[in-house]
C-alpha positions in Angstrom: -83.2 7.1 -24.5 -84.4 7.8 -20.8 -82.0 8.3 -18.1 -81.5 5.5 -15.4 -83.7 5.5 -12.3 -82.6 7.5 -9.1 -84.3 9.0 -6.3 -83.2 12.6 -6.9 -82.7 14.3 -10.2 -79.9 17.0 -9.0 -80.9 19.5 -12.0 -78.1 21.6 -14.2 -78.3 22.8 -17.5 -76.0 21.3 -20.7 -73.1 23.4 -20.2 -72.5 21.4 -16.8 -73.5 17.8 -17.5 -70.1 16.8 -17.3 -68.9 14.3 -15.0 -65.5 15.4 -14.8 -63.4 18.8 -15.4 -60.8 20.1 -17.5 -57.7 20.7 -15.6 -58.4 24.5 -16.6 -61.9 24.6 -16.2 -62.7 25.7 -12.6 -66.2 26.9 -13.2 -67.2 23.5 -13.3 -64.7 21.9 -10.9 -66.3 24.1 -8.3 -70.1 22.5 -9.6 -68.4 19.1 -9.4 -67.1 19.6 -6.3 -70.1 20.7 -4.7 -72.5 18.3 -6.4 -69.7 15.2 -5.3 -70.6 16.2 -1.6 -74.1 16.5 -1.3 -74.6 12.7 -3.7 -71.9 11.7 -0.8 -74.4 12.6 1.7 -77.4 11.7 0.0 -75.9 8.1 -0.5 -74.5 8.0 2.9 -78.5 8.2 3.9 -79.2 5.0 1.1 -80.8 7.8 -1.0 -79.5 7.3 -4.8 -79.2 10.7 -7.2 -78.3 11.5 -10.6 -77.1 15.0 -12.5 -79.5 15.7 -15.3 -80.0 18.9 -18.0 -83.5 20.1 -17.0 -84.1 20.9 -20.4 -83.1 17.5 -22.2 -86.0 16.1 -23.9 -85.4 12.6 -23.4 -86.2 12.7 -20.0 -88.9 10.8 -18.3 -89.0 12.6 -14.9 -91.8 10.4 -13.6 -88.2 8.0 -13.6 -87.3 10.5 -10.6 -88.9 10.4 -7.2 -87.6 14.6 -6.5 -86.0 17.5 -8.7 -83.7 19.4 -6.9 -82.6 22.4 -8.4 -78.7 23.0 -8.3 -77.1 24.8 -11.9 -80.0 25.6 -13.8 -77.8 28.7 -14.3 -79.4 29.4 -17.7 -83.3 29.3 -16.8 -83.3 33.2 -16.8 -81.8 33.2 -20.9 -84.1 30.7 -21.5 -87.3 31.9 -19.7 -90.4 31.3 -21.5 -89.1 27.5 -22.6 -88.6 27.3 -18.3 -91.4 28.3 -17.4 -93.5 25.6 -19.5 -91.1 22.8 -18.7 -91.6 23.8 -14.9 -95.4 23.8 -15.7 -95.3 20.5 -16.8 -92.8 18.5 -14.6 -94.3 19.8 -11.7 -97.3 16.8 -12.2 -94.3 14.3 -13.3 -92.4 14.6 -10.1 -91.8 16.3 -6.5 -90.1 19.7 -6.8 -87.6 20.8 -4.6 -87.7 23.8 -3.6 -91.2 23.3 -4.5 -93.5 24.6 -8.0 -95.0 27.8 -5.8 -91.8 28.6 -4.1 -89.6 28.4 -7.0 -92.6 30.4 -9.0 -92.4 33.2 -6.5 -88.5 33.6 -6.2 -87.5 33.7 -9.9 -89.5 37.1 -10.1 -88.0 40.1 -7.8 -91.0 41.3 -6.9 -90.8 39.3 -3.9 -89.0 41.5 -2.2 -91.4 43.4 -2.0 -93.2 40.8 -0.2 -90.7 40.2 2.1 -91.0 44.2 3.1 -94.5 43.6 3.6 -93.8 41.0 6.0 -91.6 42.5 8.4 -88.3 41.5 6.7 -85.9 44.6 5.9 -84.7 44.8 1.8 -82.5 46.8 0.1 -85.6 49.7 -1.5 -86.7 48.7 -5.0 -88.7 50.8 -7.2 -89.9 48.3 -9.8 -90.5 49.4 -13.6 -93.3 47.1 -15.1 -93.3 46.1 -18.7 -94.1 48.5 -21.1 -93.4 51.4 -18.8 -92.7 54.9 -20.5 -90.2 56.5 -18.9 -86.9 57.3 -18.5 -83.8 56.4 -16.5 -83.3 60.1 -15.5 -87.0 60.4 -14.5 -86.5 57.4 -12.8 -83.1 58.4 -11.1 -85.1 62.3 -10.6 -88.1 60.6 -8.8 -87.0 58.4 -6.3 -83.7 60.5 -5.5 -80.7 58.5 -5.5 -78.1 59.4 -7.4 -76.5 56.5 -7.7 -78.4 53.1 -8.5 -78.8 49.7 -10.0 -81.0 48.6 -12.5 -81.2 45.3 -13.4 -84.4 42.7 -15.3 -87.1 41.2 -12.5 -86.1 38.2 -13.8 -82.5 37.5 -14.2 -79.2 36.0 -12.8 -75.2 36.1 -12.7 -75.5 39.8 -13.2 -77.5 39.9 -16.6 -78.3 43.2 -18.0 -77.2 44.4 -14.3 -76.3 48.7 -14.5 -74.8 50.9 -11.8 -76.7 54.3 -12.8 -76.2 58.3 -12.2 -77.1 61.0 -14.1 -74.2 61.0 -16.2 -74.5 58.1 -17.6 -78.2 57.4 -17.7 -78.3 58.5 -21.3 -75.8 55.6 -22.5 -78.0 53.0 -20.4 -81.4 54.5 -21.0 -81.7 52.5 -25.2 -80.6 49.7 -23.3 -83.5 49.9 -20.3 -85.9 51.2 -23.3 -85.7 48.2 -25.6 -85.7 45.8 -21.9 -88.9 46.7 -20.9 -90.7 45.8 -23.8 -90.0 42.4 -22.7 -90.0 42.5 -19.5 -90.2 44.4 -16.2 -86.9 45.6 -14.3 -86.2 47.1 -10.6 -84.2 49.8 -9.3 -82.2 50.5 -6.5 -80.3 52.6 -4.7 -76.4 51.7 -4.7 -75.1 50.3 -1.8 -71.4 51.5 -0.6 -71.2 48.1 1.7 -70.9 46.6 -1.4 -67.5 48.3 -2.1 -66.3 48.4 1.1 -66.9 45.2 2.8 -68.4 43.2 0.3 -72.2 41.1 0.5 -72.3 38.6 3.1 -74.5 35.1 2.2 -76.1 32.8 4.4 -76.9 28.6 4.0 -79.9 27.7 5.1 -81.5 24.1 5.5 -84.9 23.5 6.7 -85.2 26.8 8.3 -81.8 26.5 10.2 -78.4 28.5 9.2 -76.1 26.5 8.1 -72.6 28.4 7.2 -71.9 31.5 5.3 -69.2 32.9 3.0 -68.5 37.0 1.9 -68.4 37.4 -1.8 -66.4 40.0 -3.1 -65.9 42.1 -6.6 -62.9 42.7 -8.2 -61.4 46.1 -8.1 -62.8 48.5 -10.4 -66.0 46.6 -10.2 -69.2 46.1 -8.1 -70.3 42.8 -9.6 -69.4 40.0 -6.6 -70.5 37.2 -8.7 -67.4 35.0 -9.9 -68.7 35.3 -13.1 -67.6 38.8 -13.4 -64.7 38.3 -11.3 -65.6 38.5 -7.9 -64.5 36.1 -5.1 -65.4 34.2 -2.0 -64.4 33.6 1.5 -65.3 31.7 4.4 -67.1 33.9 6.9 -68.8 33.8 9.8 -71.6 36.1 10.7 -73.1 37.9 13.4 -76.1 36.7 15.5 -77.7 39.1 13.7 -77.5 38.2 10.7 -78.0 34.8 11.4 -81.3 35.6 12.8 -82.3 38.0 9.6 -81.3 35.2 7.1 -83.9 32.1 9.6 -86.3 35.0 9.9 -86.5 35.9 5.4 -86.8 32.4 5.3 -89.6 31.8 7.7 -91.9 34.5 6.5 -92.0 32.0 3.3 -95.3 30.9 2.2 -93.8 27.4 2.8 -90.8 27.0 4.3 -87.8 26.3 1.9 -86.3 22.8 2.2 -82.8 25.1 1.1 -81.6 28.5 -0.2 -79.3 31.3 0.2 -79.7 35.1 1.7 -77.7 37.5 0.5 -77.4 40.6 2.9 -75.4 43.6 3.4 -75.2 47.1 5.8 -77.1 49.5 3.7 -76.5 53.0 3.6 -79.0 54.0 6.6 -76.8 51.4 7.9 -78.7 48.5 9.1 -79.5 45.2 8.0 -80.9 44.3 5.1 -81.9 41.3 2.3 -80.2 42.0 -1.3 -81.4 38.5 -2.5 -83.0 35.4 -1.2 -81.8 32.3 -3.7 -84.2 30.2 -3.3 -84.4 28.6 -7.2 -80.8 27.3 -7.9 -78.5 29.1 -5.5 -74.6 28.3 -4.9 -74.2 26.9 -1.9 -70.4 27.2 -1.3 -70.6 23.1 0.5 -66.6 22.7 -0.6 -66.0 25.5 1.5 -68.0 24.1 4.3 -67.6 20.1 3.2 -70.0 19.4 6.6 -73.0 21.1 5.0 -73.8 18.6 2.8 -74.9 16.5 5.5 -77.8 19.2 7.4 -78.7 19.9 2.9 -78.9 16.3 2.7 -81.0 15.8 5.5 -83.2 18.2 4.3 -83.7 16.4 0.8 -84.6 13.3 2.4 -87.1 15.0 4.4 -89.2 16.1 1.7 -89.1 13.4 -0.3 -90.5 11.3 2.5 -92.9 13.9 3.4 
């Protein structure tokens, strides 16, 4: 059976279709919560939404005037069945962020691109698929001693290694048997990460929006909460606020909303980890106001 009609289909995948959360559960309280705000605002502007599994079957997204993507947190396990189901919905319905955009961020080569275009990143040396070498030749030719290797394609920290020499021999099988599937980039550890954390900005339609530091655990350098890390209202720089409007401007098309991710790098200046531009957490219950400038955003593309 088809879902009801709505203007916006807020997507998230079947582990977070839930409308409401187990007292214990506050992976998804935290989805709820955010989701609850931005419908808020969305309805507030007489603009009607609905929480749907991108990949349920039953779905007529034709139904659905725009997609916006919100939890798809499992497109990156589920890659090749993603990529044809974006393929195909993309003549069904109005993306948002749109087909190209979302194309172009889910692949980490675009940093890269962003280097290119006058926009400081953390370095990356990328391994392609089907690359023969090793992590110690890898480690040996760029010359960082310590490093991070993770899969071009991925999210909440999957397959994601801090590297050295001594234990490149442990992590090389697991790189090995990687890149016969897929390509992976390298890069050089960052001690801001340690010491002060990674800093991410909101922005809407081109403009900052607010901003939280994410934090890992001790013992660890993962600041995703997945792994344990936490986060905390922040508020950054002019700086930084002008590095995360300026990543997003040098865009092929400006994105209607996403996230950059920044830190101090060890040459200490500015510089891009990540710009979250496919389903990126947004932080709005921190920040409860946001939903309005995200909202406003919405509605603006799907009158465009």
């Amino acid at each position: 059976m088809a879902v009801a009609i709505a203007d916006v289909a807020l997507l998230t995948d079947h582990r977070y279709t839930a409308s409401t959360a187990a007292a214990d559960d506050w992976y998804l309280d935290n989805i709820l919560s955010d989701d609850r705000l931005l419908q808020a605002a969305l309805e507030a502007r007489g603009i009607s939404s609905l929480r749907v599994d991108w990949a349920d079957p039953h779905i007529d997204w034709s139904q659905f005037r725009l997609a916006v993507f919100r939890t798809t947190w499992d497109y990156f396990d589920r890659w090749a069945e993603f990529s044809s189901w974006l393929q195909a919905v993309k003549s069904q319905t109005k993306l948002c962020n749109d087909y190209a955009t979302v194309r172009w961020n889910t692949d980490k080569h675009y940093l890269a691109d962003l280097q290119t275009r006058g926009v400081n990143t953390v370095p990356s040396h990328f391994v392609e698929r089907g690359s023969r070498v090793t992590l110690l030749e890898l480690l040996s030719t760029t010359g960082w001693e310590n490093a991070v290797i993770k899969p071009c394609v991925s999210g909440a920290a999957r397959h994601t290694y801090r590297v050295n020499q001594h234990n490149a021999g442990t992590i090389n099988p697991i790189m090995q048997e990687l890149l016969t599937a897929e390509s992976l980039i390298l890069q050089p550890f960052q001690q801001h990460i340690l010491d002060h954390g990674e800093e991410t900005l909101m922005v809407f339609n081109g403009r900052y929006s607010h901003a939280v530091r994410k934090v890992a655990k001790p013992g660890d350098f993962r600041v995703q909460d997945d792994h344990g890390g936490k986060a905390f209202s922040y508020q950054p720089t002019a700086e930084q606020i002008e590095l995360a409007e300026r990543a997003m401007s040098v865009c092929d098309r400006l994105p209607v909303y996403g996230r950059v991710d920044m830190i101090r790098d060890n040459a200490g200046e500015l510089a891009i980890m990540e710009l979250e531009l496919i389903e990126p957490e947004l932080w709005l219950r921190f920040h409860p106001p946001a939903a309005v400038p995200f909202a406003a955003a919405i509605v603006e593309q799907l009158e465009a």
